[in-house]
C-alpha positions as CSV (number, residue, x, y, z in Angstrom):
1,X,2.0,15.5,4.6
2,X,2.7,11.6,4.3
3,X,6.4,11.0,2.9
4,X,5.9,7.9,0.6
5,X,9.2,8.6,-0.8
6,X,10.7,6.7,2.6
7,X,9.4,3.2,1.4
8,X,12.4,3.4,-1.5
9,X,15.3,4.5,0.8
10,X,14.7,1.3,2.7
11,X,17.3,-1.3,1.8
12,X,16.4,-4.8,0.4
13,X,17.1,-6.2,3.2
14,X,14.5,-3.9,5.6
15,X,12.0,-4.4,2.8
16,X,11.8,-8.2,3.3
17,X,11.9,-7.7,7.0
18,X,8.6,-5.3,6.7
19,X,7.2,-8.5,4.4
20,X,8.1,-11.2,7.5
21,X,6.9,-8.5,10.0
22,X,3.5,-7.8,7.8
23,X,2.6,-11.4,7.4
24,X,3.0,-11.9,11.3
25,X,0.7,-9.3,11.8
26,X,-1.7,-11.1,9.1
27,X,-1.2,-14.7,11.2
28,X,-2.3,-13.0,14.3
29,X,-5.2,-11.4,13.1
30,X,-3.8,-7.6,13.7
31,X,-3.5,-6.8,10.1
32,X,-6.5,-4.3,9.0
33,X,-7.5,-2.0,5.7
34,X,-5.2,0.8,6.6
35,X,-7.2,4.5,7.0
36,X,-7.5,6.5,3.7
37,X,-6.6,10.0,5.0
38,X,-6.4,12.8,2.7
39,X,-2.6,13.7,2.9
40,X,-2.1,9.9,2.1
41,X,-4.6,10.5,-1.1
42,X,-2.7,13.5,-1.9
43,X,0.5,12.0,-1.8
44,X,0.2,8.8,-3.6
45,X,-0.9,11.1,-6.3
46,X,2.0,12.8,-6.6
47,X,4.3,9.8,-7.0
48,X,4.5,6.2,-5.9
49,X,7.4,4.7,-4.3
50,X,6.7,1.1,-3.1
51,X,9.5,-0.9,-1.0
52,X,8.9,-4.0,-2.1
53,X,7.5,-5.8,-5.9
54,X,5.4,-8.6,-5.8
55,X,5.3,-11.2,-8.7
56,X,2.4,-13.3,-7.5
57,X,-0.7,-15.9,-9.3
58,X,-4.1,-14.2,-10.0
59,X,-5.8,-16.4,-6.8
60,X,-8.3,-14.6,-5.4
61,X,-6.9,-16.7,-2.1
62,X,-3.4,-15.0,-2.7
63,X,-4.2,-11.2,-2.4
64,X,-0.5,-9.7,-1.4
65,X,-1.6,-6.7,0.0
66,X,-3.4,-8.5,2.5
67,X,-1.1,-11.5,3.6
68,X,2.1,-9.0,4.0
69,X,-0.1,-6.2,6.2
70,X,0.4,-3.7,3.6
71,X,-0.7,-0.4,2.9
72,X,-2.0,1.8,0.2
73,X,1.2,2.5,-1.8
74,X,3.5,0.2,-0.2
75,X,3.8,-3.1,-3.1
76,X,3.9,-3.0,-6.6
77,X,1.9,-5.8,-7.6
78,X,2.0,-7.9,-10.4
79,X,-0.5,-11.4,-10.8
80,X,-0.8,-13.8,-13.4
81,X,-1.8,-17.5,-13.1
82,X,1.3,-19.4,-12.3
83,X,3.3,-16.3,-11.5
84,X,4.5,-16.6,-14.9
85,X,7.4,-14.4,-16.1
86,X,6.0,-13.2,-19.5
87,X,7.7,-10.1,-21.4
88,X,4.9,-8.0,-20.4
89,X,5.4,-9.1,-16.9
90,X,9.0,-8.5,-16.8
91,X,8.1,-5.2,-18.7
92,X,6.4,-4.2,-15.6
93,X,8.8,-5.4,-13.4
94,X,11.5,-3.6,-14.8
95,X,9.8,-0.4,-14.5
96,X,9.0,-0.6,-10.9
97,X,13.2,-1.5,-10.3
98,X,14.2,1.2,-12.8
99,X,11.9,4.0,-12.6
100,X,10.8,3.8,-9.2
101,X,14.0,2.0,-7.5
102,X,12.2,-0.3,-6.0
103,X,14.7,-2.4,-3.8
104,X,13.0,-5.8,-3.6
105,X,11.5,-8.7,-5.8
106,X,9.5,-11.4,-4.1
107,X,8.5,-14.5,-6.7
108,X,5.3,-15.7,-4.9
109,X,4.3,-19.1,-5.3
110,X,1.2,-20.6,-3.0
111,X,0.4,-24.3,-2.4
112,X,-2.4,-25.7,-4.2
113,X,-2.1,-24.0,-7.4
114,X,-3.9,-24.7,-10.4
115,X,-1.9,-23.4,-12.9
116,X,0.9,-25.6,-12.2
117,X,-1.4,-28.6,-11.6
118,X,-2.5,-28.4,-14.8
119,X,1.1,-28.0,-16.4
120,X,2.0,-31.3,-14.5
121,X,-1.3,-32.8,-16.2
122,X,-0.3,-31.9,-19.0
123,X,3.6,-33.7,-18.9
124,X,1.5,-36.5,-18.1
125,X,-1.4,-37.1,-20.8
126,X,-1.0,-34.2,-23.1
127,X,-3.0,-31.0,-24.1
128,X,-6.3,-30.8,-22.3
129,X,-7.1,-27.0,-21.9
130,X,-8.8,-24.4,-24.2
131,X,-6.3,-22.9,-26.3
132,X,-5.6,-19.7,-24.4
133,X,-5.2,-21.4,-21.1
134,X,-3.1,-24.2,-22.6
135,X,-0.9,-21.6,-23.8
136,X,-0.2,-20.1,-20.5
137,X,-0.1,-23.5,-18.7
138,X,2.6,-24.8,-21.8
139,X,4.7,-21.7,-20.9
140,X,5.1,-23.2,-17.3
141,X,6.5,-26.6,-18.0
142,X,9.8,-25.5,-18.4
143,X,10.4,-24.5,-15.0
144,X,8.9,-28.3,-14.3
145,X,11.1,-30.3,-15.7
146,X,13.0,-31.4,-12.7
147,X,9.6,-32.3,-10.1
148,X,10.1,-36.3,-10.7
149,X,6.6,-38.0,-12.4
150,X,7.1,-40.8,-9.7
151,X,6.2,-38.8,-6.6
152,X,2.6,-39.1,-5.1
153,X,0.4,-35.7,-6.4
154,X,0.1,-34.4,-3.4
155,X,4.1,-34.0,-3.4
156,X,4.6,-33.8,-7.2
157,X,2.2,-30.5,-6.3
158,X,4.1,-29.0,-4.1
159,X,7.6,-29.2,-5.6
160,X,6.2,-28.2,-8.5
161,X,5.4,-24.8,-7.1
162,X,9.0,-24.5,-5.3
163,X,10.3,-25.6,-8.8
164,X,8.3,-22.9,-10.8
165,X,9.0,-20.2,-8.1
166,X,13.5,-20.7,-8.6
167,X,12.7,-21.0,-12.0
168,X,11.6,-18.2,-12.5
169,X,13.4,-16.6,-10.4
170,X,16.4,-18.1,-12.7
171,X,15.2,-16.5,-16.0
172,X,15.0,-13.3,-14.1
173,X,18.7,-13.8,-12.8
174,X,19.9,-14.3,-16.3
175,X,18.2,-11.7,-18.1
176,X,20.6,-8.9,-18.8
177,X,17.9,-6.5,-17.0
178,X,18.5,-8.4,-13.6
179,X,22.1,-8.8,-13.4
180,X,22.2,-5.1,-14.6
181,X,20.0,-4.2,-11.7
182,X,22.0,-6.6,-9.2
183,X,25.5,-5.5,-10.2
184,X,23.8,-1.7,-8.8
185,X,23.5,-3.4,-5.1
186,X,20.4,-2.1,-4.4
187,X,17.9,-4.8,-5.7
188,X,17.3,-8.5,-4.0
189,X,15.2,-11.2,-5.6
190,X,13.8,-13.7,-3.2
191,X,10.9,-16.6,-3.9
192,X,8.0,-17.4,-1.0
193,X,5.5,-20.2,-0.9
194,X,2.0,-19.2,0.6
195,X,0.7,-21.6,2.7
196,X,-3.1,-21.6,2.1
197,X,-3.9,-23.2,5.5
198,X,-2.1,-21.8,7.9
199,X,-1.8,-18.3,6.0
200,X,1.7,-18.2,6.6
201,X,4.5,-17.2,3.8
202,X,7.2,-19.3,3.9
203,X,10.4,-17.7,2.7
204,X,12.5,-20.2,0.2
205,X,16.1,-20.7,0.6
């Protein structure tokens, strides 16, 4: 019998090495779709315990499992364009942290985004988008509001994606949810970039 249980009793900190360790394997082409045994079927559905959460944008280019070399059971994954922190996102969040003790958060941004290209569009020459979409892409501006208009797109892009990963990372930080989790010791909250053309997830300080 596979013990999944061991992905919760690793600490933050080996939970973001096994992220840097996964997405090595993924740059050097050694990362594959990890055998679906029996025991494994059997006991995922007893319980789930992944080691790490994943807030990351609904690009299909941006598929977490893949980049970080992970298996079957190992991230609890949540995508929405923009990785944007909505109540139903934090919702699930929170469940993964309280419920199943999960001991990491990684805020995942990637370069090239088109959520956040449109948001900076939209500080520029107003409303553009179908009303559903301009609501989502509305919700991100907030976290934009220091990227300076006067940079060239190309860089206005990709500090907008930084900006919108610590930002959200920030409302998380504030909520009483996170520091509640944070004052336990267990949990860590950390924001990444993914590089589209080198494949390489680059770690934010």
């Amino acid at each position: 019998m596979i013990d999944t249980s061991l992905h919760t009793q690793l600490t933050a900190d080996e939970a973001m090495q096994r992220l840097i360790e996964g997405n090595a394997r993924f740059l050097r082409g050694e990362a594959h779709f990890p055998e679906l045994r029996e025991e494994l079927l059997e006991a995922m559905a007893k319980h789930q315990s992944p080691f790490a959460m994943i807030l990351g944008c609904s690009d299909s280019r941006v598929p977490p499992e893949l980049i970080f070399g992970a298996g079957f059971g190992e991230l609890f994954v949540v995508r929405v364009a923009g990785n944007l922190l909505s109540p139903e996102v934090a919702g699930s969040l929170q469940y993964a942290g309280v419920h199943l003790h999960t001991p990491l958060l990684v805020v995942l941004g990637h370069e090239g985004c088109g959520a956040i290209k449109a948001a900076l569009h939209t500080r520029r020459e107003g409303p553009t988008q179908r009303a559903r979409i301009q609501l989502l892409i509305d919700s991100l501006l907030p976290g934009l509001s220091n990227v300076s208009p006067d940079l060239d797109p190309e860089e206005e892009l990709a500090q907008g994606v930084e900006a919108n990963v610590r930002w959200t990372i920030r409302q998380i930080l504030e909520s009483p949810e996170g520091q509640a989790r944070l004052a336990e010791g267990r949990m860590k909250i950390a924001g990444a970039v993914y590089e589209l053309a080198t494949g390489r997830v680059r770690f934010l300080k």
